[in-house]
Structure formats: structure tokens, C-alpha cells
mmJSON file of the N, C-alpha and C atoms, coordinates in Angstrom:
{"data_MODEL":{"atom_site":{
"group_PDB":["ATOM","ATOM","ATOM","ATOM","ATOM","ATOM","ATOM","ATOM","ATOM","ATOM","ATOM","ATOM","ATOM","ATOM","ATOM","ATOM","ATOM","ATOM","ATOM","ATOM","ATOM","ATOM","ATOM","ATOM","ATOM","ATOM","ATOM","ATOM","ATOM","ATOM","ATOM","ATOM","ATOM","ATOM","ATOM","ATOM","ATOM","ATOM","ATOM","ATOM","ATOM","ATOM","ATOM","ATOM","ATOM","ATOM","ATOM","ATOM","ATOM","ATOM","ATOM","ATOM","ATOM","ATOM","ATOM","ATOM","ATOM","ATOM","ATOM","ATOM","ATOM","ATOM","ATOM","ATOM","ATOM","ATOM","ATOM","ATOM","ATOM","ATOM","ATOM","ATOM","ATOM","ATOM","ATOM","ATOM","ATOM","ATOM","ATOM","ATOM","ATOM","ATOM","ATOM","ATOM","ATOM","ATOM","ATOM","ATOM","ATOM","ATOM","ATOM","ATOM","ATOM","ATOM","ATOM","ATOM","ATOM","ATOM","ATOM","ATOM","ATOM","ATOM","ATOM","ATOM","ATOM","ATOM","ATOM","ATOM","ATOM","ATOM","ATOM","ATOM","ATOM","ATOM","ATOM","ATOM","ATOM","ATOM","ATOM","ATOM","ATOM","ATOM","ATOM","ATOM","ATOM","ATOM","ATOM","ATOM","ATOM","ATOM","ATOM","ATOM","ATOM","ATOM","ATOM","ATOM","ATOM","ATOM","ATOM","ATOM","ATOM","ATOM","ATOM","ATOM","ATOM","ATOM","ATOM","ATOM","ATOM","ATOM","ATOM","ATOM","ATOM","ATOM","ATOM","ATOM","ATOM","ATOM","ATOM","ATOM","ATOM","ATOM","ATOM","ATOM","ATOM","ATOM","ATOM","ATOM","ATOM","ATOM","ATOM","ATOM","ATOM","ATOM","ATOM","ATOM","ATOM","ATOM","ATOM","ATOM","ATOM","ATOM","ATOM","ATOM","ATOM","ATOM","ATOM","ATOM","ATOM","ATOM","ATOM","ATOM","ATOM","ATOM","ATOM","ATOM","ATOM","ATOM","ATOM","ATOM","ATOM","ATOM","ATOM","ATOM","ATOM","ATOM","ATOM","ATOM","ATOM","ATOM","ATOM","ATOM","ATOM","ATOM","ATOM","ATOM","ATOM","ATOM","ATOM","ATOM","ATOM","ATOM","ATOM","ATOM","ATOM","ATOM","ATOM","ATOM","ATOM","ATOM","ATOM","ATOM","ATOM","ATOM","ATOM","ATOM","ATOM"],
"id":[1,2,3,4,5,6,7,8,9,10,11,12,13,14,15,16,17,18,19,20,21,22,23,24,25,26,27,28,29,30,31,32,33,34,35,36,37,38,39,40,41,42,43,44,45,46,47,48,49,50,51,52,53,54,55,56,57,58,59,60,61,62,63,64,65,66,67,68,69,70,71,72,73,74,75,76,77,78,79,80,81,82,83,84,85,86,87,88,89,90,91,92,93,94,95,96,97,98,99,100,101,102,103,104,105,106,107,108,109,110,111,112,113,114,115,116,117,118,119,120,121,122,123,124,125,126,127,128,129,130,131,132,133,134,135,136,137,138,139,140,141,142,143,144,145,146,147,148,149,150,151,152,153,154,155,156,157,158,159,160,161,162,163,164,165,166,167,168,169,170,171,172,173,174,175,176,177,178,179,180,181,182,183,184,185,186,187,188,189,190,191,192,193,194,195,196,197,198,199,200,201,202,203,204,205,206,207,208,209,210,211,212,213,214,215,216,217,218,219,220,221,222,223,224,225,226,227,228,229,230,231,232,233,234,235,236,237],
"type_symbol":["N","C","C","N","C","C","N","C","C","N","C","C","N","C","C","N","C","C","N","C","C","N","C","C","N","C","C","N","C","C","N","C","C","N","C","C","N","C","C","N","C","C","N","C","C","N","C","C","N","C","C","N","C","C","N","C","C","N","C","C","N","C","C","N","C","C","N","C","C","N","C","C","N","C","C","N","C","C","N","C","C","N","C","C","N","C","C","N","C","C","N","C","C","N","C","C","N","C","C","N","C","C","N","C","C","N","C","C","N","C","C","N","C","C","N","C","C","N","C","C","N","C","C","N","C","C","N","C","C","N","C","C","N","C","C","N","C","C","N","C","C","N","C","C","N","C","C","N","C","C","N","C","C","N","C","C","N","C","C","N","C","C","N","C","C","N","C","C","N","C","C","N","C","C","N","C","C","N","C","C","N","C","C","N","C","C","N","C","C","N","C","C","N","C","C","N","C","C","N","C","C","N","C","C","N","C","C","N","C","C","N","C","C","N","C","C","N","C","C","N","C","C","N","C","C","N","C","C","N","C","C","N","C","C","N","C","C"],
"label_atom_id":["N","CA","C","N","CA","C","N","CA","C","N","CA","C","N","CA","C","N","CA","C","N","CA","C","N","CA","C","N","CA","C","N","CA","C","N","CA","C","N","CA","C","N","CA","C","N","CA","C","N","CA","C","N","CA","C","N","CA","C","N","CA","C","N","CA","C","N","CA","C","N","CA","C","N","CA","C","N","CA","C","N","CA","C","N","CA","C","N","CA","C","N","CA","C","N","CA","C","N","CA","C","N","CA","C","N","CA","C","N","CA","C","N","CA","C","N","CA","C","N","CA","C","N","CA","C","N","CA","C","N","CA","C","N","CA","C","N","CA","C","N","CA","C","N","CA","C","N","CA","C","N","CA","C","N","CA","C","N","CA","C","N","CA","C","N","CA","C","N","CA","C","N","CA","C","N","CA","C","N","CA","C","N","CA","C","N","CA","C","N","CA","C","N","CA","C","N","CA","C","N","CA","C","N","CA","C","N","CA","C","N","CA","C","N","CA","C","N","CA","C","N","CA","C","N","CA","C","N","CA","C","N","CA","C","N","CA","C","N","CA","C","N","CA","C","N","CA","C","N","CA","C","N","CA","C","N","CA","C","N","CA","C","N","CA","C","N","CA","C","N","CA","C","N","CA","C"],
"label_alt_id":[null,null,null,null,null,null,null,null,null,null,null,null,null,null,null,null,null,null,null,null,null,null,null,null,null,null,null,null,null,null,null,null,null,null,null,null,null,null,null,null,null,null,null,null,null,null,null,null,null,null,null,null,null,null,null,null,null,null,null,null,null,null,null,null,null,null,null,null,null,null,null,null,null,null,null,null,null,null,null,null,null,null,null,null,null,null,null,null,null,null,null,null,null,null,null,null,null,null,null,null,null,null,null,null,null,null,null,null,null,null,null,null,null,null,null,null,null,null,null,null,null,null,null,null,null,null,null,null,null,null,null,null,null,null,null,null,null,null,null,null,null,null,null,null,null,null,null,null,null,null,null,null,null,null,null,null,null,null,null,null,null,null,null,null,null,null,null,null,null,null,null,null,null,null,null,null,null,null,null,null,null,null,null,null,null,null,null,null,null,null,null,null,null,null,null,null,null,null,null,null,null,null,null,null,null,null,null,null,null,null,null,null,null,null,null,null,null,null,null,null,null,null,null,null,null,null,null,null,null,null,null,null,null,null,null,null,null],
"label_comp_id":["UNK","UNK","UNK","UNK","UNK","UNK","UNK","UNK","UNK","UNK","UNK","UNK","UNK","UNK","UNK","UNK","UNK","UNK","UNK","UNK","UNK","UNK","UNK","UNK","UNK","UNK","UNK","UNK","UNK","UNK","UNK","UNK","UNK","UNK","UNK","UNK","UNK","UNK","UNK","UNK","UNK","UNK","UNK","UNK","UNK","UNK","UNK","UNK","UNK","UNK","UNK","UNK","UNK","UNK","UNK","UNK","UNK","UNK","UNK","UNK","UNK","UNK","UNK","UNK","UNK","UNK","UNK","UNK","UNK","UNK","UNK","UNK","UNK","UNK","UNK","UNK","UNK","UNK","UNK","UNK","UNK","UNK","UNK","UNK","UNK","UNK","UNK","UNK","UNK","UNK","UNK","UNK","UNK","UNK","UNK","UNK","UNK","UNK","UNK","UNK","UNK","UNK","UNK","UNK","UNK","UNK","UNK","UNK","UNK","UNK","UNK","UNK","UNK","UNK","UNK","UNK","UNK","UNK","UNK","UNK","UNK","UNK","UNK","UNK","UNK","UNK","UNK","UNK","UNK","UNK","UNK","UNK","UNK","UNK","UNK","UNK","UNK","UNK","UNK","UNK","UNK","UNK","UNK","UNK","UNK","UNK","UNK","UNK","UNK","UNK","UNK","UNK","UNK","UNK","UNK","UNK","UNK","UNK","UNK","UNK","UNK","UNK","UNK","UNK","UNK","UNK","UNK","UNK","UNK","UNK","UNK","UNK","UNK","UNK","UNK","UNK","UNK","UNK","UNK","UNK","UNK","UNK","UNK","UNK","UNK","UNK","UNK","UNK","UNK","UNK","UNK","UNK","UNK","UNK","UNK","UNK","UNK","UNK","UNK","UNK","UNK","UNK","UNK","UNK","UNK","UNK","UNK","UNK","UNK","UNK","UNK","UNK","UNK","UNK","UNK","UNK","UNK","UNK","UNK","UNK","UNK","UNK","UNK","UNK","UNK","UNK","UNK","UNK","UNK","UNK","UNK","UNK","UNK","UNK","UNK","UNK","UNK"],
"label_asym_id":["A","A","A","A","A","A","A","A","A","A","A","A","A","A","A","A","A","A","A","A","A","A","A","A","A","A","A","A","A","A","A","A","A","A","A","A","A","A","A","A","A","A","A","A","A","A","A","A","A","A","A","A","A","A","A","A","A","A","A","A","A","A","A","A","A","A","A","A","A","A","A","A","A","A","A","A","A","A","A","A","A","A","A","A","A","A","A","A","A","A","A","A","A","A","A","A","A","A","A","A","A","A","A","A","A","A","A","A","A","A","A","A","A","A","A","A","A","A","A","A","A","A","A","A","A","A","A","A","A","A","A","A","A","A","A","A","A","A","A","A","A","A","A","A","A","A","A","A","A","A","A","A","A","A","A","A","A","A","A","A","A","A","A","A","A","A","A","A","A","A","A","A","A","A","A","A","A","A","A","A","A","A","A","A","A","A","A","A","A","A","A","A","A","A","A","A","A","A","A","A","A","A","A","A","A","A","A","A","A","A","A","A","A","A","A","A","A","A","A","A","A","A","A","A","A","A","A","A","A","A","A","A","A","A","A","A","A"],
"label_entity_id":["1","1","1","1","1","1","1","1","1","1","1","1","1","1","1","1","1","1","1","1","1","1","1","1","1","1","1","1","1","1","1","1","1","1","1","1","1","1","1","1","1","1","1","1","1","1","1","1","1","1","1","1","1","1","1","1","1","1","1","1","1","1","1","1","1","1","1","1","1","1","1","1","1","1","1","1","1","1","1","1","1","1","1","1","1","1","1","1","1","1","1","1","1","1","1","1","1","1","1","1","1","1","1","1","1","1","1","1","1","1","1","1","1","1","1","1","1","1","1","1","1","1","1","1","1","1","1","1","1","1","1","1","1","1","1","1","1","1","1","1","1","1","1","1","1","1","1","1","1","1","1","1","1","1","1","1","1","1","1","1","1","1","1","1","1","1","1","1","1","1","1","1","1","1","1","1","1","1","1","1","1","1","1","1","1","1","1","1","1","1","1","1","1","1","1","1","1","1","1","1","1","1","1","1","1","1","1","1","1","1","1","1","1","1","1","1","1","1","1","1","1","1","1","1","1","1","1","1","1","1","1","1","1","1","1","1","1"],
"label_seq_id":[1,1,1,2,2,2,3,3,3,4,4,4,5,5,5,6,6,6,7,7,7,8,8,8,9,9,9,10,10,10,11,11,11,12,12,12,13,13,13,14,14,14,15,15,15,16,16,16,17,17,17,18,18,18,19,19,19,20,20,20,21,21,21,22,22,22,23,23,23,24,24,24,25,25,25,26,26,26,27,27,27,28,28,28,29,29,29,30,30,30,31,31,31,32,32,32,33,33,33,34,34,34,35,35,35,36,36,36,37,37,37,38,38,38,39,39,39,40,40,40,41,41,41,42,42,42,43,43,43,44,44,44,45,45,45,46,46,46,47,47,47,48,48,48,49,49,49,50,50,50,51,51,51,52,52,52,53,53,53,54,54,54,55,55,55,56,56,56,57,57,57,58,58,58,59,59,59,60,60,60,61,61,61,62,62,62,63,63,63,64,64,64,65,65,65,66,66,66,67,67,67,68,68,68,69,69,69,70,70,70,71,71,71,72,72,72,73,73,73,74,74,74,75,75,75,76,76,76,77,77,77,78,78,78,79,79,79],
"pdbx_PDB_ins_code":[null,null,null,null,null,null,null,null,null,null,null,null,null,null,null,null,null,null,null,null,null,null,null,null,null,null,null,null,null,null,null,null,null,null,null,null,null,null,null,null,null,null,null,null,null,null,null,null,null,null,null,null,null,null,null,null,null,null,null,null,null,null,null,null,null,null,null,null,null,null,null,null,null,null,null,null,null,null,null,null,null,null,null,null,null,null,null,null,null,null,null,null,null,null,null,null,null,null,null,null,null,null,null,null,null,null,null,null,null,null,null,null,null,null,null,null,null,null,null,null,null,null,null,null,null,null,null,null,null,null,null,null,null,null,null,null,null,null,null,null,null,null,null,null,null,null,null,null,null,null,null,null,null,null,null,null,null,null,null,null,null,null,null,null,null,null,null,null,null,null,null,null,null,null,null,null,null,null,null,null,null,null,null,null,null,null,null,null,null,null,null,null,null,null,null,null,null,null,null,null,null,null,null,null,null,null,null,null,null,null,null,null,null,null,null,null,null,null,null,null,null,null,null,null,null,null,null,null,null,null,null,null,null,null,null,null,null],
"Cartn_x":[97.736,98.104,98.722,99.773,100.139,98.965,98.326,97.317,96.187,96.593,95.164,96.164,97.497,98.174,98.36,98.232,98.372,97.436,95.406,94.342,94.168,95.072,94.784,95.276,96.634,97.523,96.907,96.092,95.421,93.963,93.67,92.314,92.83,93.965,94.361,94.796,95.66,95.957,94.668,93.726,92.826,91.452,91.14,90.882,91.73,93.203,93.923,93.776,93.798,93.577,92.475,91.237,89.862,89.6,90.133,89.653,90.978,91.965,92.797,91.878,91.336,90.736,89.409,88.489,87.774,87.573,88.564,89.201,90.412,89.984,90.951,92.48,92.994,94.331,94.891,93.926,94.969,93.475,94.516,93.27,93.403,91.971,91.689,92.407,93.054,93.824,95.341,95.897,97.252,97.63,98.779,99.613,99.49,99.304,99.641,98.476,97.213,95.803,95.704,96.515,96.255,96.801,98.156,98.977,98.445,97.82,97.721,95.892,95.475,94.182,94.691,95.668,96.19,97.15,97.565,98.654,97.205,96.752,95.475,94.481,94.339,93.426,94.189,95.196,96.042,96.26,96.831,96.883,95.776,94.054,93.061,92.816,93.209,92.603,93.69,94.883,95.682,94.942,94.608,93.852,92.696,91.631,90.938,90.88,92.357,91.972,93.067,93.813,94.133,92.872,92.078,90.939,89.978,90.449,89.339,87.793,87.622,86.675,86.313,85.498,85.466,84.773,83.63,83.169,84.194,84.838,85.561,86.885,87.442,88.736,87.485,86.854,85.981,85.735,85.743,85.277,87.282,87.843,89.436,90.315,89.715,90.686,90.704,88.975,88.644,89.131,89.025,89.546,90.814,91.636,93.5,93.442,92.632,93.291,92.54,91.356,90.962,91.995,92.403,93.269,94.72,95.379,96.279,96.202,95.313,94.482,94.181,94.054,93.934,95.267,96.143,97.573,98.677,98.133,98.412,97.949,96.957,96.48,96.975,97.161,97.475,99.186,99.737,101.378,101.579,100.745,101.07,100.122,99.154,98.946,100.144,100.467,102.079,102.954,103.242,104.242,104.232],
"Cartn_y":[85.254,84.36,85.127,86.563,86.799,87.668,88.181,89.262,88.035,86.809,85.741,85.854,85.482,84.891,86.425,87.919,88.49,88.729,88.791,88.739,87.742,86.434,85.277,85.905,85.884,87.08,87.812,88.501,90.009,89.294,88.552,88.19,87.111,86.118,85.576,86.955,87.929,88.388,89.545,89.386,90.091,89.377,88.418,87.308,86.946,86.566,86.657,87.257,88.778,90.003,89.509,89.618,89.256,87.995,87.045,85.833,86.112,86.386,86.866,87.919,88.924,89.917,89.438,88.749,87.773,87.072,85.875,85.333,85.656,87.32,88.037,87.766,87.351,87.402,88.584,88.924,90.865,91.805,92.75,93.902,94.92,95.468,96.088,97.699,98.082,99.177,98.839,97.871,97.39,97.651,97.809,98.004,97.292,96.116,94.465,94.635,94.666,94.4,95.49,97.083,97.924,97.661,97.324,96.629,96.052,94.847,93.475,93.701,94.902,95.537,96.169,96.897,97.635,96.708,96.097,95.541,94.895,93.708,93.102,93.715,94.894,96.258,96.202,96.639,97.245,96.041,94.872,93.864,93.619,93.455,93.44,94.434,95.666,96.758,96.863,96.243,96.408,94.854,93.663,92.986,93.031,94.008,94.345,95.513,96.396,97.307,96.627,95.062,94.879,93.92,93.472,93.14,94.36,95.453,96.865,96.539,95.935,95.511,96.675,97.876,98.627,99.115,98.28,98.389,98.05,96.359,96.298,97.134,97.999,98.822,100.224,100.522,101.333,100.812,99.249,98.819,98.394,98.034,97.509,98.808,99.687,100.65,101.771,101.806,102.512,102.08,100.209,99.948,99.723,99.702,100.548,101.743,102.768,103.987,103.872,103.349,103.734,102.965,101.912,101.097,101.797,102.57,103.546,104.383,105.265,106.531,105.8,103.923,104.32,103.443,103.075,102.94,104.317,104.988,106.079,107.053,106.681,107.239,106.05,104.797,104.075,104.299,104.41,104.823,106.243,106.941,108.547,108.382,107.832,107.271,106.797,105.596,104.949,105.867,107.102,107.599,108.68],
"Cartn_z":[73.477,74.565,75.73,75.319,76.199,77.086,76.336,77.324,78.16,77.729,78.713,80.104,79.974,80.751,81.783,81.131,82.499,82.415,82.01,82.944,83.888,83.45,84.89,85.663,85.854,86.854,87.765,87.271,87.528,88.589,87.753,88.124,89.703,89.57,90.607,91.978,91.3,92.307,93.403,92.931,93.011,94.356,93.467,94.309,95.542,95.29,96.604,97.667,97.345,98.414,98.859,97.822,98.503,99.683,98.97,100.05,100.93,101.433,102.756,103.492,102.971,103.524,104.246,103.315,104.109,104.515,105.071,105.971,106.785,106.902,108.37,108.369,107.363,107.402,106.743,105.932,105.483,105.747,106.472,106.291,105.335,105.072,103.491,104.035,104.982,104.72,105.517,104.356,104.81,102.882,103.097,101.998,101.301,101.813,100.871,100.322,100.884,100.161,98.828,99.644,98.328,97.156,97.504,96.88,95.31,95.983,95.403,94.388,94.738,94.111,92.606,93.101,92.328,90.968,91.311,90.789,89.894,90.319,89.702,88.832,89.175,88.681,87.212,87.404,86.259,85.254,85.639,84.594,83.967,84.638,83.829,83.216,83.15,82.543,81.023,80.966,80.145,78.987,79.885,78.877,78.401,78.705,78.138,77.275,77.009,76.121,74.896,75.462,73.978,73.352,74.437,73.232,73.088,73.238,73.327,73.854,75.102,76.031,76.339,76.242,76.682,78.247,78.679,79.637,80.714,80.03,81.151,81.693,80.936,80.611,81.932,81.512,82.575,83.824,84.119,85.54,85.907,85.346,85.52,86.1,85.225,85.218,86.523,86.666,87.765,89.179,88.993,90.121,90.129,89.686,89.236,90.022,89.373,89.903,91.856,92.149,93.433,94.047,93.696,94.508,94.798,93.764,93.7,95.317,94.661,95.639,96.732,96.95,98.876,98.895,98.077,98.562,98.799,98.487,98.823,100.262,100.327,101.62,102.739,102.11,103.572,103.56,102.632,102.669,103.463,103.248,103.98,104.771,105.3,106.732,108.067,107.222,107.739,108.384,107.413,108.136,109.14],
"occupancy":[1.0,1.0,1.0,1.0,1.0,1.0,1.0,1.0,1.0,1.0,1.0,1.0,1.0,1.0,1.0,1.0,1.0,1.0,1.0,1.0,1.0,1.0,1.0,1.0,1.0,1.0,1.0,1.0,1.0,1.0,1.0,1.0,1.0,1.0,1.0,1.0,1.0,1.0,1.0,1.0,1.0,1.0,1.0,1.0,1.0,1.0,1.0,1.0,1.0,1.0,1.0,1.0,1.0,1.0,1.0,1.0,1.0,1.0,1.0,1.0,1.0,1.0,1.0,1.0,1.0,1.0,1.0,1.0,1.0,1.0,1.0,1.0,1.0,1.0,1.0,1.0,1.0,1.0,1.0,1.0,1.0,1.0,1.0,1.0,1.0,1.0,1.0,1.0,1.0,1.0,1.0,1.0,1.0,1.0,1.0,1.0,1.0,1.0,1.0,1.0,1.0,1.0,1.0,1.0,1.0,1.0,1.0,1.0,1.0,1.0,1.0,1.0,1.0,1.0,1.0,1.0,1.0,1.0,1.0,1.0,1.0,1.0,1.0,1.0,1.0,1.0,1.0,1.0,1.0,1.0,1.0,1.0,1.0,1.0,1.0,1.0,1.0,1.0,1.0,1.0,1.0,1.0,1.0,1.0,1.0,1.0,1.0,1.0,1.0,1.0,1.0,1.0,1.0,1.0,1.0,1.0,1.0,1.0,1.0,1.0,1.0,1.0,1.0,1.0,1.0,1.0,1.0,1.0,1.0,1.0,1.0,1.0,1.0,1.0,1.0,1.0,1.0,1.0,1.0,1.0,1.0,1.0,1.0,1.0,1.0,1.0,1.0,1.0,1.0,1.0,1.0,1.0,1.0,1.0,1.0,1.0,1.0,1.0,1.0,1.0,1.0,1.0,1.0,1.0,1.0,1.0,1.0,1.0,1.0,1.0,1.0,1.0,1.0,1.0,1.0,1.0,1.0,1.0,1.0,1.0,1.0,1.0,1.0,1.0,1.0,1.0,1.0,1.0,1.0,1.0,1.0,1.0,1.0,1.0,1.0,1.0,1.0],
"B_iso_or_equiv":[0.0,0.0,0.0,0.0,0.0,0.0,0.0,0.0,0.0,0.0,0.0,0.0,0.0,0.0,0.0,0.0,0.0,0.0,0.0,0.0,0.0,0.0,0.0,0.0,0.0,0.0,0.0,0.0,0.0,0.0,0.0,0.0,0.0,0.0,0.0,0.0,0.0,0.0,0.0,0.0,0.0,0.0,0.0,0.0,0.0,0.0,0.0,0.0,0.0,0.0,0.0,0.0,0.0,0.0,0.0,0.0,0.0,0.0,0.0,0.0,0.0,0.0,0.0,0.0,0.0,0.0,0.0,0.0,0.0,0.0,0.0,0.0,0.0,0.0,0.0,0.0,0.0,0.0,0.0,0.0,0.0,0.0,0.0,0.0,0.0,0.0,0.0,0.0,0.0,0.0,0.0,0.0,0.0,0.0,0.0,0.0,0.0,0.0,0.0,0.0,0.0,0.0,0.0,0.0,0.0,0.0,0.0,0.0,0.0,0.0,0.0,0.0,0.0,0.0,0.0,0.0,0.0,0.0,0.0,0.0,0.0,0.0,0.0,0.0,0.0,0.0,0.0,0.0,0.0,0.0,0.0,0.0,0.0,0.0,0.0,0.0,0.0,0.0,0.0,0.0,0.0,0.0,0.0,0.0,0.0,0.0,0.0,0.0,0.0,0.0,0.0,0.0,0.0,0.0,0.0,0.0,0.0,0.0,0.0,0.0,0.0,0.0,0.0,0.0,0.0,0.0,0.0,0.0,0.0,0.0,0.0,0.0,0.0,0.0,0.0,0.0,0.0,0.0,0.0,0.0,0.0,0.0,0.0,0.0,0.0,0.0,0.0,0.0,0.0,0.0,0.0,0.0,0.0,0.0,0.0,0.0,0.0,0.0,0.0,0.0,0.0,0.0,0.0,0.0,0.0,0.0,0.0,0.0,0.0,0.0,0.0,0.0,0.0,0.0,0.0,0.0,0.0,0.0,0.0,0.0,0.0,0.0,0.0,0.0,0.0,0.0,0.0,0.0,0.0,0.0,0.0,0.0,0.0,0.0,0.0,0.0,0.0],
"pdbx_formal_charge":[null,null,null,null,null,null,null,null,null,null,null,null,null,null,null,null,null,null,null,null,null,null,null,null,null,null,null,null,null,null,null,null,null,null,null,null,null,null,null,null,null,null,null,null,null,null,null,null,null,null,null,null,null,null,null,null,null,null,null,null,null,null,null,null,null,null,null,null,null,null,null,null,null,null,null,null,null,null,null,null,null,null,null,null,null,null,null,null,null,null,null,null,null,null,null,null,null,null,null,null,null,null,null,null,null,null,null,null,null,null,null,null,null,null,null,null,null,null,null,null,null,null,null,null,null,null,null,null,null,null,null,null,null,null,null,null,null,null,null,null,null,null,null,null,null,null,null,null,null,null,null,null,null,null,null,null,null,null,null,null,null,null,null,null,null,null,null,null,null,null,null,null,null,null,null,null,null,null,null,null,null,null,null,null,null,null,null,null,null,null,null,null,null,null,null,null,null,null,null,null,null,null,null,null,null,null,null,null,null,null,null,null,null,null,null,null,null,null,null,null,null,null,null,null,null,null,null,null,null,null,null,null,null,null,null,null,null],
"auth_seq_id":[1,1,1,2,2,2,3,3,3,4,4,4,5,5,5,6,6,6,7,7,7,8,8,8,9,9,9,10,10,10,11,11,11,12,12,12,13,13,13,14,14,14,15,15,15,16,16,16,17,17,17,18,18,18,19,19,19,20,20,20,21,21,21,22,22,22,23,23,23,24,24,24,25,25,25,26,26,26,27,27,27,28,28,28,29,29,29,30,30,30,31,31,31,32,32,32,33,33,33,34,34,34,35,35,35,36,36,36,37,37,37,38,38,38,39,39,39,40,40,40,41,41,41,42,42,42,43,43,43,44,44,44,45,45,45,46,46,46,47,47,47,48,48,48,49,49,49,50,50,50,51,51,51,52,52,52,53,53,53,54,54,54,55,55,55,56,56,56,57,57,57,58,58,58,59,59,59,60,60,60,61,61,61,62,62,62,63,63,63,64,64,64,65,65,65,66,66,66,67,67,67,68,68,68,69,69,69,70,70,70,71,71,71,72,72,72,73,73,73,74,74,74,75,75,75,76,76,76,77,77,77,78,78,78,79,79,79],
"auth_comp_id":["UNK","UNK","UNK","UNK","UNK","UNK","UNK","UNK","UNK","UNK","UNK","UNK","UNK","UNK","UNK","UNK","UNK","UNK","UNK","UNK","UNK","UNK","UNK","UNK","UNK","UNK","UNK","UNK","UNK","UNK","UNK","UNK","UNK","UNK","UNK","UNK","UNK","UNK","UNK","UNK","UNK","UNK","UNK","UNK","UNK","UNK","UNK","UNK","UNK","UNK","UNK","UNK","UNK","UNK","UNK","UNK","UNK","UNK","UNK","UNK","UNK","UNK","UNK","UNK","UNK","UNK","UNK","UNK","UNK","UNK","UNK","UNK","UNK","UNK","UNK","UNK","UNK","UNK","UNK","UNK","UNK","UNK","UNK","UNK","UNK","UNK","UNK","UNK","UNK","UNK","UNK","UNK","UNK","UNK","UNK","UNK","UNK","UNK","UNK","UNK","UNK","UNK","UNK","UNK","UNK","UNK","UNK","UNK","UNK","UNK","UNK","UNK","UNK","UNK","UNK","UNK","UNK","UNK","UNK","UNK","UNK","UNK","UNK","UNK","UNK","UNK","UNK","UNK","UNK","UNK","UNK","UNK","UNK","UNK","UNK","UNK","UNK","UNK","UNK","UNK","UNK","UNK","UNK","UNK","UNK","UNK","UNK","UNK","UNK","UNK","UNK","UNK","UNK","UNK","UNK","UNK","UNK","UNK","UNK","UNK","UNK","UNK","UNK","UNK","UNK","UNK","UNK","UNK","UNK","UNK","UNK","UNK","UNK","UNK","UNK","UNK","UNK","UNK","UNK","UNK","UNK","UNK","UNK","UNK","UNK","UNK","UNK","UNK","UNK","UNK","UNK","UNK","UNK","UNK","UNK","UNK","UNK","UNK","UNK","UNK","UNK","UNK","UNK","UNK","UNK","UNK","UNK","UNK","UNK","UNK","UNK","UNK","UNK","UNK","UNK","UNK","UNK","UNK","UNK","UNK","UNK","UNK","UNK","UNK","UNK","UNK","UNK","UNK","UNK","UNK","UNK","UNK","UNK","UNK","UNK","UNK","UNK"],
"auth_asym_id":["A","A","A","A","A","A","A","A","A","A","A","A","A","A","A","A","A","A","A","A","A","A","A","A","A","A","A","A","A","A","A","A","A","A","A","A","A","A","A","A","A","A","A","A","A","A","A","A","A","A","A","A","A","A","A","A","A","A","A","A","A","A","A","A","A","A","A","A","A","A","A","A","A","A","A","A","A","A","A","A","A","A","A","A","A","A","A","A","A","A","A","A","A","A","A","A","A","A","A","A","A","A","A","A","A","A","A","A","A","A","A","A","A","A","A","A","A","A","A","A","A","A","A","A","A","A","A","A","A","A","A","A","A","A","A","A","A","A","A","A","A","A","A","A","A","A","A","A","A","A","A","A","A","A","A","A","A","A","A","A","A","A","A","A","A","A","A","A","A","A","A","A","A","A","A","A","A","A","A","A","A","A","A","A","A","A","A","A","A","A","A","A","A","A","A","A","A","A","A","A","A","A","A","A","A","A","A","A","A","A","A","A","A","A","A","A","A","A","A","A","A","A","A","A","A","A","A","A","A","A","A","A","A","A","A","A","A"],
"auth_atom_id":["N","CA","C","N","CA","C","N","CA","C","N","CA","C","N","CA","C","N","CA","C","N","CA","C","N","CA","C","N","CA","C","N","CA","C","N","CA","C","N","CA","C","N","CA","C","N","CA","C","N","CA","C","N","CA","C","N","CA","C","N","CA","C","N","CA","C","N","CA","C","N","CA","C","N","CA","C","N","CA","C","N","CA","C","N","CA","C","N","CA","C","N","CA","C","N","CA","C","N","CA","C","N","CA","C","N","CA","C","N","CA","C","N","CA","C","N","CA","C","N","CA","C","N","CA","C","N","CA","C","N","CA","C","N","CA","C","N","CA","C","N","CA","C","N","CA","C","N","CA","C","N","CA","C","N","CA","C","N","CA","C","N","CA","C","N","CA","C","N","CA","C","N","CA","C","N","CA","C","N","CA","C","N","CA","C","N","CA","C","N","CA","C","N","CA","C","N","CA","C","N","CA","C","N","CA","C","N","CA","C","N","CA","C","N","CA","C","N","CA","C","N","CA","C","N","CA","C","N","CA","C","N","CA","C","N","CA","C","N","CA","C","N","CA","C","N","CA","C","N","CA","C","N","CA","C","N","CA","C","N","CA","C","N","CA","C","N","CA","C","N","CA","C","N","CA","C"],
"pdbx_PDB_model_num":[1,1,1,1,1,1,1,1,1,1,1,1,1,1,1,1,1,1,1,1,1,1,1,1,1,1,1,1,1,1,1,1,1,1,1,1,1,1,1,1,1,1,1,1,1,1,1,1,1,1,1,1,1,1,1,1,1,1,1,1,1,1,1,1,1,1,1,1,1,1,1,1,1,1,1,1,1,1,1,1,1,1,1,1,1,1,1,1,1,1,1,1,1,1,1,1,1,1,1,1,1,1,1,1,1,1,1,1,1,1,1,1,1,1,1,1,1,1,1,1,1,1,1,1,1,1,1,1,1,1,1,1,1,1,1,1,1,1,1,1,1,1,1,1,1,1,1,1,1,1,1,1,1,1,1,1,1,1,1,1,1,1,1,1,1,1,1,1,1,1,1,1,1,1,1,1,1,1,1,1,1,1,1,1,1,1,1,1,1,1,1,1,1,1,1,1,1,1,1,1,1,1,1,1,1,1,1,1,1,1,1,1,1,1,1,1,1,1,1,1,1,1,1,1,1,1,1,1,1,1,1,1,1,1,1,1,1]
}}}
């Protein structure tokens, strides 16, 4: 129960970014969007390796770390 309740999480916050981003209210190299990829990334990738999903732990996880790597480039952009 607990790993459904943070893939909704993950999967809501993910979607969020998306539909703000495509309806022009966040742009995809603002903190918040990397943010909110990342954060989302990571909660699905943690519920699919407690059901050991493996493909999806490969598509979750990848997008965890890219989301990382351009919150990072837009943070040391920033300054």
C-alpha cells in the first residue's frame, strides 16, 4: 500500500510539471519543472524496484538521474 501511495505521488507530480509546461505556465529549464521531474522520477523508480519492475526501474530511474543532471545545469546556470 505504501509503495502505490508514493507511485501516485510520483506519477501526479510528474504529470504536474508536464501539463504547467504545456500550458506555458512553467518552463522546462526552470528549477521547479527540474525539480518536480526529479522528485517524480525518483518516487516511481523506488516503486517499481519494490515490485522489482524491471523495465520500469530502467525507464523511472533514467528519468531520475536526467532530471538530476539538468537540475543541475539549470542551478549552475542561475548563478
Amino acid at each position: 500500500m505504501l509503495y502505490q501511495a508514493i507511485s501516485i505521488v510520483g506519477a501526479v507530480v510528474i504529470l504536474s510539471a508536464y501539463a504547467a509546461q504545456q500550458m506555458k505556465k512553467l518552463h522546462a529549464e526552470s528549477v521547479a519543472y527540474q525539480l518536480m521531474n526529479c522528485i517524480g522520477g525518483t518516487c516511481l523508480c523506488i516503486a517499481a524496484v519494490a515490485a522489482e519492475q524491471y523495465g520500469f526501474i530502467l525507464l523511472e530511474g533514467t528519468w531520475a538521474v536526467l532530471s538530476a543532471w539538468g537540475l543541475r545545469r539549470v542551478l549552475t546556470h542561475r548563478q
